[in-house]
LUMTILO-284622 format. One record per residue (C-alpha): residue in three letters; x, y, z; residue number from 1. Coordinates in Angstrom, 3 decimals, always signed. Layout:
! LUMTILO-284622
<fifi><resn>ALA</resn><x>X</x><y>Y</y><z>Z</z><resi>NUM</resi></fifi>
...
END
This chain:
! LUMTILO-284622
<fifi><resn>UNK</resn><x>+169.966</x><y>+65.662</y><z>-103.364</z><resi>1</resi></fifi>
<fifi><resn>UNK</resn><x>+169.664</x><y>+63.775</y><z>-106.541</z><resi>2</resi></fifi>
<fifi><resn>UNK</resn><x>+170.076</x><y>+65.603</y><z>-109.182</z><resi>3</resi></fifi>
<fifi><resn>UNK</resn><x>+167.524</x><y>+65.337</y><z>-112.528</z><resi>4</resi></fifi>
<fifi><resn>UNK</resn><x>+165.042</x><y>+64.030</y><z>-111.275</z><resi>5</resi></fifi>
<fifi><resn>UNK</resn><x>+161.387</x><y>+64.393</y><z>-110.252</z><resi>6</resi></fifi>
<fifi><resn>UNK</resn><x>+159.677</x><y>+61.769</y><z>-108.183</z><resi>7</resi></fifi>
<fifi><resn>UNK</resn><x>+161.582</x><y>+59.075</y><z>-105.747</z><resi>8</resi></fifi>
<fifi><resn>UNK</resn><x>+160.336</x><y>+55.238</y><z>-105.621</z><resi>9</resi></fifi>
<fifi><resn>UNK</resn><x>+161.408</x><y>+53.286</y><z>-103.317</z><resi>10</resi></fifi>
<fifi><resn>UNK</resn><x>+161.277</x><y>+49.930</y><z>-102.343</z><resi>11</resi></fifi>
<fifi><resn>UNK</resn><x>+159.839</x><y>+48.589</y><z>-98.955</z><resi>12</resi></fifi>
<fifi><resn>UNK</resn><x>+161.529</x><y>+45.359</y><z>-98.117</z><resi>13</resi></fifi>
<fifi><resn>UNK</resn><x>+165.034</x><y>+45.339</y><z>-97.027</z><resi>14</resi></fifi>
<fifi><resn>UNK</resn><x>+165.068</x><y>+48.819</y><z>-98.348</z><resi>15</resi></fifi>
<fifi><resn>UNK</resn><x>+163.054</x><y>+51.136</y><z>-96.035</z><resi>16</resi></fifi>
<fifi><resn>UNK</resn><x>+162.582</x><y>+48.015</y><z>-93.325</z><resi>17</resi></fifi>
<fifi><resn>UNK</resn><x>+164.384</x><y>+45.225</y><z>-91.957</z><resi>18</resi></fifi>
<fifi><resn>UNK</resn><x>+162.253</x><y>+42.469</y><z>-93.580</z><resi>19</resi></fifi>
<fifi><resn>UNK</resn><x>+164.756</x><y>+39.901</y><z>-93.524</z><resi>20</resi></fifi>
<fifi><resn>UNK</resn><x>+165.563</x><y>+39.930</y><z>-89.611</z><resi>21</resi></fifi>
<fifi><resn>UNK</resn><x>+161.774</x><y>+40.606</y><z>-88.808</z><resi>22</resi></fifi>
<fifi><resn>UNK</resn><x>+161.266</x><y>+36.927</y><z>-91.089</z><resi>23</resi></fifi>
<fifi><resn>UNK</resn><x>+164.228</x><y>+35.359</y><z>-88.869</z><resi>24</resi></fifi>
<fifi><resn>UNK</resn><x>+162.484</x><y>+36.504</y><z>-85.902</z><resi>25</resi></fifi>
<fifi><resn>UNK</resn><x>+159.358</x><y>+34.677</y><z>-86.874</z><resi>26</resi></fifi>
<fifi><resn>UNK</resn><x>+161.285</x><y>+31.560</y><z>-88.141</z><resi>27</resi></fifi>
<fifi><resn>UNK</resn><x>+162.840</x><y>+31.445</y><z>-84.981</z><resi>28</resi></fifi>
<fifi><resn>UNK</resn><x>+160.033</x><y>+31.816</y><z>-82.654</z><resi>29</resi></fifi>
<fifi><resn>UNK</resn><x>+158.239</x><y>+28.897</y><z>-84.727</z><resi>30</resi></fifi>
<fifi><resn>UNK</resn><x>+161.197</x><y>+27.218</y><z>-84.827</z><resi>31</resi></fifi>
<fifi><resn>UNK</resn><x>+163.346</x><y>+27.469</y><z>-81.713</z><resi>32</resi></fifi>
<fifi><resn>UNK</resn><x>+166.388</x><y>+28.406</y><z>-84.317</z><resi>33</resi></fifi>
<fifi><resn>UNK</resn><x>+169.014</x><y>+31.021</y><z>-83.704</z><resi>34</resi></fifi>
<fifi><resn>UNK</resn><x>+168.692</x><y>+32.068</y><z>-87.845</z><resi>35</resi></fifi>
<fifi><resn>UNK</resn><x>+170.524</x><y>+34.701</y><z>-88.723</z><resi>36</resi></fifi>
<fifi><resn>UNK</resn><x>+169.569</x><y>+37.484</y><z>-91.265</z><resi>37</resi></fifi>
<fifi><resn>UNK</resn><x>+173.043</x><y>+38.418</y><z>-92.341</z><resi>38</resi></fifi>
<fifi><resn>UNK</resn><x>+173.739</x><y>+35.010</y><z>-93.026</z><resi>39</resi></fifi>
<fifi><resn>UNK</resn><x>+170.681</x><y>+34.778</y><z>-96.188</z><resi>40</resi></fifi>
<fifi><resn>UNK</resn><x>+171.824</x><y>+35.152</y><z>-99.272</z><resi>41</resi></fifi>
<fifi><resn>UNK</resn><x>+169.562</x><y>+32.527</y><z>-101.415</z><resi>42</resi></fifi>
<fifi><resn>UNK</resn><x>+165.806</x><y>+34.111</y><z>-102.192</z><resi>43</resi></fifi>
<fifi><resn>UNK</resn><x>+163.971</x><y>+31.464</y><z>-100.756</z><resi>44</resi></fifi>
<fifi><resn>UNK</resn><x>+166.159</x><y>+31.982</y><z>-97.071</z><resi>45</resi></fifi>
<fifi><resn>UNK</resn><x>+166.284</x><y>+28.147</y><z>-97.200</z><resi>46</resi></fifi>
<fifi><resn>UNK</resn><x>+170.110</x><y>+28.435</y><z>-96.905</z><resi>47</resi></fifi>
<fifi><resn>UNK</resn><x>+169.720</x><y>+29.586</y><z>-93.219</z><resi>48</resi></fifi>
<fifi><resn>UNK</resn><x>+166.090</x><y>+28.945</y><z>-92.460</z><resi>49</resi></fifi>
<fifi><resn>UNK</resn><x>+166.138</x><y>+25.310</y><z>-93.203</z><resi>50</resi></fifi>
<fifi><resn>UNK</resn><x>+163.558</x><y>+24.070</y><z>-91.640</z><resi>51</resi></fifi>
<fifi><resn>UNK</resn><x>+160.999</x><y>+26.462</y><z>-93.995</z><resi>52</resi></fifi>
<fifi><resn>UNK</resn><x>+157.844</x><y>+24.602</y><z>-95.850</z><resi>53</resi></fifi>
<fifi><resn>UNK</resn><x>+156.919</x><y>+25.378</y><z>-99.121</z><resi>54</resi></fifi>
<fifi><resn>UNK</resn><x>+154.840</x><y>+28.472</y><z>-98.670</z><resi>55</resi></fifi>
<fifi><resn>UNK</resn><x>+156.080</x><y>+29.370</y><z>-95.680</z><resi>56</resi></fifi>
<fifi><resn>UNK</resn><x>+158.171</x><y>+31.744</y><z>-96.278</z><resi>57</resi></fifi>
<fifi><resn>UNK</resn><x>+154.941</x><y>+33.977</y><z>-98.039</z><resi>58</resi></fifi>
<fifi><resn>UNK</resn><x>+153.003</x><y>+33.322</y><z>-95.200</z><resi>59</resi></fifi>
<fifi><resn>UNK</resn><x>+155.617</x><y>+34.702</y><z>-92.594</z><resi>60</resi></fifi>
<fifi><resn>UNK</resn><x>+155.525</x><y>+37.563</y><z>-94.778</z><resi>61</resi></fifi>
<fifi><resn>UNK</resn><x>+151.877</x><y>+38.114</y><z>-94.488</z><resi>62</resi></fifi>
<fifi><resn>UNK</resn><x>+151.916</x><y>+37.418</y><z>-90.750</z><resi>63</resi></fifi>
<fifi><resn>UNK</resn><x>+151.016</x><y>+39.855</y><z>-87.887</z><resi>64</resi></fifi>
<fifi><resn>UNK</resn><x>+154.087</x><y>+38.876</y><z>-85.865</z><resi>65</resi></fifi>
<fifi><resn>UNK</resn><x>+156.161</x><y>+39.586</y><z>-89.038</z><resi>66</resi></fifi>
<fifi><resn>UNK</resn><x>+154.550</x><y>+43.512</y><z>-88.973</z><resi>67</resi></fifi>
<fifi><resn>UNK</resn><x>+154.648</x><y>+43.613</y><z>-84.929</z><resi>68</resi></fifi>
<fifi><resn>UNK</resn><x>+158.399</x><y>+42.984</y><z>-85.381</z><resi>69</resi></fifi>
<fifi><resn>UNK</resn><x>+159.268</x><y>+44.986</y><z>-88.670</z><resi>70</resi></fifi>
<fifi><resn>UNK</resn><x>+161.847</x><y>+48.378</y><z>-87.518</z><resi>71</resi></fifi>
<fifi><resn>UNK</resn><x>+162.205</x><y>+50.546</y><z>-90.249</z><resi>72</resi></fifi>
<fifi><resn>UNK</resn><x>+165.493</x><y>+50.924</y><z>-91.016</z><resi>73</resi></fifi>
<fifi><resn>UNK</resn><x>+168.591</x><y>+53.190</y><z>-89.590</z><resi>74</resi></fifi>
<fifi><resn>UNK</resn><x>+168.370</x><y>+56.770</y><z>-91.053</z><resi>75</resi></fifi>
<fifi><resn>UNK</resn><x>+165.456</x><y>+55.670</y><z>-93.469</z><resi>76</resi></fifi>
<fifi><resn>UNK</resn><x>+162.798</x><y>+58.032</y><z>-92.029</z><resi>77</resi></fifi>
<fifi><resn>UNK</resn><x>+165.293</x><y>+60.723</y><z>-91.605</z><resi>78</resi></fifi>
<fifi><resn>UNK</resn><x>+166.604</x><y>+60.465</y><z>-95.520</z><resi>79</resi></fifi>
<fifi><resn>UNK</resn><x>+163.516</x><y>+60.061</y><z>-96.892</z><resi>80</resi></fifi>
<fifi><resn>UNK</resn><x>+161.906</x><y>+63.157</y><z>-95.121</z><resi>81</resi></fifi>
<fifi><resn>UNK</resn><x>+164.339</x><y>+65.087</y><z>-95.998</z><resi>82</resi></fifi>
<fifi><resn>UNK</resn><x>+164.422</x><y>+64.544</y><z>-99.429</z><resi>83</resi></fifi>
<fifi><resn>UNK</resn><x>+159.995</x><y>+64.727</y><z>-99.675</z><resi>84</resi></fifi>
<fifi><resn>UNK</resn><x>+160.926</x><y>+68.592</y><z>-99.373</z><resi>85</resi></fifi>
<fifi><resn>UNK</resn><x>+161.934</x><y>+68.162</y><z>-102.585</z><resi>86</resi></fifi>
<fifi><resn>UNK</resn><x>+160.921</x><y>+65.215</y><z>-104.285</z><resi>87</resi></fifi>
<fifi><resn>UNK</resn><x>+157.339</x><y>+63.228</y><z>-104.057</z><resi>88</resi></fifi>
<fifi><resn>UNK</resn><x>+158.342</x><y>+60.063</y><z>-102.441</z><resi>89</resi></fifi>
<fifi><resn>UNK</resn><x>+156.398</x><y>+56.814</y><z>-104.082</z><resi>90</resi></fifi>
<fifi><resn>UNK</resn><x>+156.834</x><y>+53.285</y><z>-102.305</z><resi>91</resi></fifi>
<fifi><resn>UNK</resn><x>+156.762</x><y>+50.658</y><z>-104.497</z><resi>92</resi></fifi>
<fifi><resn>UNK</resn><x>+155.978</x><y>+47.249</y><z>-103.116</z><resi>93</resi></fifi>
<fifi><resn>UNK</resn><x>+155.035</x><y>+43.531</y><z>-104.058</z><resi>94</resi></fifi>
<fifi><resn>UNK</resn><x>+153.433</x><y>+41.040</y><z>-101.954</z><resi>95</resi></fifi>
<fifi><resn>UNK</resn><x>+150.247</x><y>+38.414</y><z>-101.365</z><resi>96</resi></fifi>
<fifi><resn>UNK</resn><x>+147.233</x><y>+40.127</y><z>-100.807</z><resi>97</resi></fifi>
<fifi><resn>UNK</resn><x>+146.628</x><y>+40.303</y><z>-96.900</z><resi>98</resi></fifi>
<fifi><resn>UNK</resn><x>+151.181</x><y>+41.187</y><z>-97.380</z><resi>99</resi></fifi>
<fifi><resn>UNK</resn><x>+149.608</x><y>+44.247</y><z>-99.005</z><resi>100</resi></fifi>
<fifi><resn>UNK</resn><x>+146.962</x><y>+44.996</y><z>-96.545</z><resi>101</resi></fifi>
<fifi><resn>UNK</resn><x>+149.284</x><y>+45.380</y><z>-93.797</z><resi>102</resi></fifi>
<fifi><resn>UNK</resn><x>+152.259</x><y>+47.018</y><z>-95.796</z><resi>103</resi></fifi>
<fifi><resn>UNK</resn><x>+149.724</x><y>+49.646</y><z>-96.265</z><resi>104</resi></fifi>
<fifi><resn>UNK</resn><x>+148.845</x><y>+50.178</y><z>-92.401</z><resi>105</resi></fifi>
<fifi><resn>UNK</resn><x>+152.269</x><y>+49.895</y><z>-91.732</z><resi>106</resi></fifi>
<fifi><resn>UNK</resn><x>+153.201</x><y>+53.031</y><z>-94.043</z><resi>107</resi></fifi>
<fifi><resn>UNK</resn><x>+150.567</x><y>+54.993</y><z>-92.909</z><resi>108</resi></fifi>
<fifi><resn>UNK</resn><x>+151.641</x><y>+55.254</y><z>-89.579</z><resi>109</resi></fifi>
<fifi><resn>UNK</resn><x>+155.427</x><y>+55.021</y><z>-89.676</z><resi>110</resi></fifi>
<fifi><resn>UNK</resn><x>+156.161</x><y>+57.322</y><z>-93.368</z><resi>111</resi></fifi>
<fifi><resn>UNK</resn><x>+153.487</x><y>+60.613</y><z>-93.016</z><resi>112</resi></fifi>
<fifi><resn>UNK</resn><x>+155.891</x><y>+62.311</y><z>-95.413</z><resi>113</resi></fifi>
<fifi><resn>UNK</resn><x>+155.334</x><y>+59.727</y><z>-98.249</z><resi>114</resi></fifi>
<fifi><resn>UNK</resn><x>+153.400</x><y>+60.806</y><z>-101.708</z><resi>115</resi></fifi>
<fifi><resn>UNK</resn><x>+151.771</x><y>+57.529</y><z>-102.419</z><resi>116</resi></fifi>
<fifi><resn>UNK</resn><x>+152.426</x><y>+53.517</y><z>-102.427</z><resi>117</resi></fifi>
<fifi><resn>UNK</resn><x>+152.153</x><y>+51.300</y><z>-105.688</z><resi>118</resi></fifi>
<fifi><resn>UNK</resn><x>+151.739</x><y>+48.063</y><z>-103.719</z><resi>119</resi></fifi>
<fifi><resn>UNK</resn><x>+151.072</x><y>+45.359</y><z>-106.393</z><resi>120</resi></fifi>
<fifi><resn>UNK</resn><x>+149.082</x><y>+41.987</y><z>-105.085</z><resi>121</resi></fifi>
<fifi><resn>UNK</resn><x>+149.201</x><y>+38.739</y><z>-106.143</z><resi>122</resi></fifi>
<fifi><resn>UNK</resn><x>+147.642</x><y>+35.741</y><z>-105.233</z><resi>123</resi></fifi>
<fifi><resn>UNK</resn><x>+150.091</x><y>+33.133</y><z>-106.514</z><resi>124</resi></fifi>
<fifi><resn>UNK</resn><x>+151.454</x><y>+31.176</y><z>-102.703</z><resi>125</resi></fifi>
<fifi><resn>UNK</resn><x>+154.369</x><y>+29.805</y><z>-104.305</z><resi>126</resi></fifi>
<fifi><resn>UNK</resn><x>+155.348</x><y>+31.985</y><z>-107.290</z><resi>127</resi></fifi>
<fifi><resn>UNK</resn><x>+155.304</x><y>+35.911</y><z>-106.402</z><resi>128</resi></fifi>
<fifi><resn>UNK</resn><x>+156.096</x><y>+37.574</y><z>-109.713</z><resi>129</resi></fifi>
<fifi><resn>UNK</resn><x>+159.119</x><y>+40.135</y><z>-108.680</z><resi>130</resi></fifi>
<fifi><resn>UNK</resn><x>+158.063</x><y>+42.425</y><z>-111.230</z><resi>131</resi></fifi>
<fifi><resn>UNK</resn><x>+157.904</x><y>+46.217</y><z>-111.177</z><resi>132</resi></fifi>
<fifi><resn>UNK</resn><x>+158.469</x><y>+47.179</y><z>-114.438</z><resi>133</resi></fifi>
<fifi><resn>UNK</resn><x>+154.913</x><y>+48.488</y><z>-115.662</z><resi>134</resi></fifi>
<fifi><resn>UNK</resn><x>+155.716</x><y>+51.811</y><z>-113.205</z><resi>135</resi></fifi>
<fifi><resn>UNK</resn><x>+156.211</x><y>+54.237</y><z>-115.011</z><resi>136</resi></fifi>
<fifi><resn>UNK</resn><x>+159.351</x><y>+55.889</y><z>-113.105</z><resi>137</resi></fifi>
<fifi><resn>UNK</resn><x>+161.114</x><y>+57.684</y><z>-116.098</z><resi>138</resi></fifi>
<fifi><resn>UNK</resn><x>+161.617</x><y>+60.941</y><z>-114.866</z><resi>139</resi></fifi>
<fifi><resn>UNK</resn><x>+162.582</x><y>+59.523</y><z>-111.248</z><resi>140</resi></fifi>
<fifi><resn>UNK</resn><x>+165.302</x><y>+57.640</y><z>-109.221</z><resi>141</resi></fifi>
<fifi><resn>UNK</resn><x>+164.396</x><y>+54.419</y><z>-108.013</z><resi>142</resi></fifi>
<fifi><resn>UNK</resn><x>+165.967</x><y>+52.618</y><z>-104.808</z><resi>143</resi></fifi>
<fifi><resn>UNK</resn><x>+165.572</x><y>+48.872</y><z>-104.647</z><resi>144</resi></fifi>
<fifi><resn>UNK</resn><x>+168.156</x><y>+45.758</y><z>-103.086</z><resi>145</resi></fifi>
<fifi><resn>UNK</resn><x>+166.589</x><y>+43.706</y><z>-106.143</z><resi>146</resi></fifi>
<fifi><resn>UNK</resn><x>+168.769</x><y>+44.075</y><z>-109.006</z><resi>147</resi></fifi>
<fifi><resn>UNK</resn><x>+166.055</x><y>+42.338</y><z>-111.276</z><resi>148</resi></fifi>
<fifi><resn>UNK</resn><x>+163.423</x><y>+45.409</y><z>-110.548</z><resi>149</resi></fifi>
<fifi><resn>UNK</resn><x>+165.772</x><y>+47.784</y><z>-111.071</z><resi>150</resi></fifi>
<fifi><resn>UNK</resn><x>+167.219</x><y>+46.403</y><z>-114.812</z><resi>151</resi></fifi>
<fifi><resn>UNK</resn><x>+163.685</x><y>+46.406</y><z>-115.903</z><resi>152</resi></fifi>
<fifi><resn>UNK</resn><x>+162.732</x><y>+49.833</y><z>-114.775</z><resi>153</resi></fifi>
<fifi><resn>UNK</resn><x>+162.654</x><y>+52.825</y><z>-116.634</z><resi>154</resi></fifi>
<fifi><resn>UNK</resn><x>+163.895</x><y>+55.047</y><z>-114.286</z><resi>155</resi></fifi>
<fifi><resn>UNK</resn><x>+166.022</x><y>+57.505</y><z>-114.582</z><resi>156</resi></fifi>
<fifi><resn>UNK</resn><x>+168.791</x><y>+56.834</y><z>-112.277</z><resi>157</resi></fifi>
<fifi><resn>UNK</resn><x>+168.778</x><y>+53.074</y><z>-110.579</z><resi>158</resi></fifi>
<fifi><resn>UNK</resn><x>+170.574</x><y>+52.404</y><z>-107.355</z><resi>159</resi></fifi>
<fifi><resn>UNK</resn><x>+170.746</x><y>+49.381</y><z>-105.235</z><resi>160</resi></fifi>
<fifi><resn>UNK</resn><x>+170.279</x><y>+49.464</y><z>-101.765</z><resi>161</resi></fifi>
<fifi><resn>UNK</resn><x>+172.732</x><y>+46.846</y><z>-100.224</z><resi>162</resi></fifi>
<fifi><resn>UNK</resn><x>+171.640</x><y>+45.446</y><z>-97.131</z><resi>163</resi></fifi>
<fifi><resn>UNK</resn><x>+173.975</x><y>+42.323</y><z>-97.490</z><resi>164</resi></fifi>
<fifi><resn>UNK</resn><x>+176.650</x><y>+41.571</y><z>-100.235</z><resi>165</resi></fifi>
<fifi><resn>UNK</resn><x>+176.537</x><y>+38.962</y><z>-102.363</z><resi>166</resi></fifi>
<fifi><resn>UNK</resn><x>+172.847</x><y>+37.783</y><z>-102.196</z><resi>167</resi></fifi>
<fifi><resn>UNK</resn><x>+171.368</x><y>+36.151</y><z>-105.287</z><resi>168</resi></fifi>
<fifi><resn>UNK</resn><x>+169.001</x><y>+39.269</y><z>-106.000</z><resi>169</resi></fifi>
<fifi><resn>UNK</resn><x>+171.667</x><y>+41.877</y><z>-105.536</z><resi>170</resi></fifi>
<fifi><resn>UNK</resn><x>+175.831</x><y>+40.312</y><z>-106.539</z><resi>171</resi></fifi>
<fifi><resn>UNK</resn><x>+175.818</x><y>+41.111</y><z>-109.961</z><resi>172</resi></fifi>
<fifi><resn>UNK</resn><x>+174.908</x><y>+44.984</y><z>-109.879</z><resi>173</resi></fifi>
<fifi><resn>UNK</resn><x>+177.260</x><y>+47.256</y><z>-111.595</z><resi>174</resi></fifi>
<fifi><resn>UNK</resn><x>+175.254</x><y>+49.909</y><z>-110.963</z><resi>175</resi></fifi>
<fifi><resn>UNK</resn><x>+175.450</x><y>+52.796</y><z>-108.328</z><resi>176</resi></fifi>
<fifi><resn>UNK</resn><x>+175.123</x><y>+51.248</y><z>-104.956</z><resi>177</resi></fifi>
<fifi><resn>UNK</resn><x>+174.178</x><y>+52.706</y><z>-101.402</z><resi>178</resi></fifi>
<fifi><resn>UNK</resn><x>+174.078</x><y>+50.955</y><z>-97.913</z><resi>179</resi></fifi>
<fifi><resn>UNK</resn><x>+173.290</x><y>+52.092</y><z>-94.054</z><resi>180</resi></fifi>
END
C-alpha cells in the first residue's frame, strides 16, 4: 500500500512496458544489429543504436512492430491490480499522435483494471516535449523512470522506476526509487 494518498499515475514507457527492448527489437530487425537495451543510457539510444536517423527513433515508437513486440513488464499487471482495489490507477503517457493511438489500444486490452489514461500528443518529429507537469496529481503518487516528470509534478509522493542505472533521464534522483 501507499500510504496518503488517493489516485496512482503511472507512467507507460519503461515503467509498465519494456519500451526500450521492444525499440531494440525494431532497430535490429531494420538493421541486422545485435543492440542491446541494457546497454542505452543516452535519450536519443544513439549510444547503442548507432545507426538511428534523425526521426527515427519517434517513428519506431509509433510503429506497429514496436506495439506487436511491446511485453508489459514483470509483476506490472499483478502490482497494479492489486493496488486498483484501492487506489484509481491513471496512466500518464507522452508520445506523437498515431504513438498515442496505439498506446491507447494497447491499454485497453492488456490493463482492464486501469481508471483512465492522460496520453498527451504532440506533433513535433524531432522535439517531443517530456512534459507532464500540467496533471494535476497532488493528492496521488506518481511512478515514472524520468526524473524530469517527476521534479515537476505535484504529486504527492514521487518515485522512480529504475529500469537501468545511470541513464541520462534517471542518475541524478535522490528520491525514493523502485525496480523489478
Amino acid at each position: 500500500m501507499i500510504k496518503n494518498v488517493k489516485e496512482i499515475f503511472v507512467d507507460f514507457d519503461d515503467t509498465l512496458t519494456e519500451s526500450l527492448k521492444s525499440f531494440c527489437d525494431v532497430y535490429n530487425k531494420r538493421y541486422s544489429k545485435q543492440a542491446n537495451c541494457g546497454n542505452i543510457r543516452k535519450w536519443n539510444c544513439k549510444d547503442e543504436c548507432t545507426e538511428l536517423k534523425d526521426g527515427e527513433l519517434l517513428d519506431i515508437f509509433s510503429s506497429d512492430l514496436f506495439f506487436r513486440n511491446l511485453k508489459v513488464k514483470r509483476f506490472a499487471n499483478e502490482v497494479l491490480a492489486d493496488l486498483s482495489c484501492y487506489y484509481p490507477i491513471t496512466i500518464v503517457s507522452i508520445g506523437t499522435y498515431d504513438n498515442c493511438s496505439k498506446k491507447s489500444k494497447y491499454i485497453k486490452n492488456n490493463f482492464p483494471f486501469v481508471s483512465r489514461s492522460i496520453l498527451i500528443a504532440c506533433n513535433k518529429r524531432n522535439n517531443l516535449p517530456m512534459d507532464k507537469s500540467f496533471i494535476n496529481m497532488k493528492d496521488g503518487a506518481f511512478i515514472d523512470d524520468v526524473e524530469r516528470n517527476l521534479k515537476s509534478s505535484n504529486a504527492k509522493q514521487k518515485i522512480l522506476f529504475e529500469t537501468t542505472k545511470g541513464t541520462e533521464w534517471n542518475r541524478k534522483w535522490n528520491g525514493k526509487r523502485i525496480s523489478n
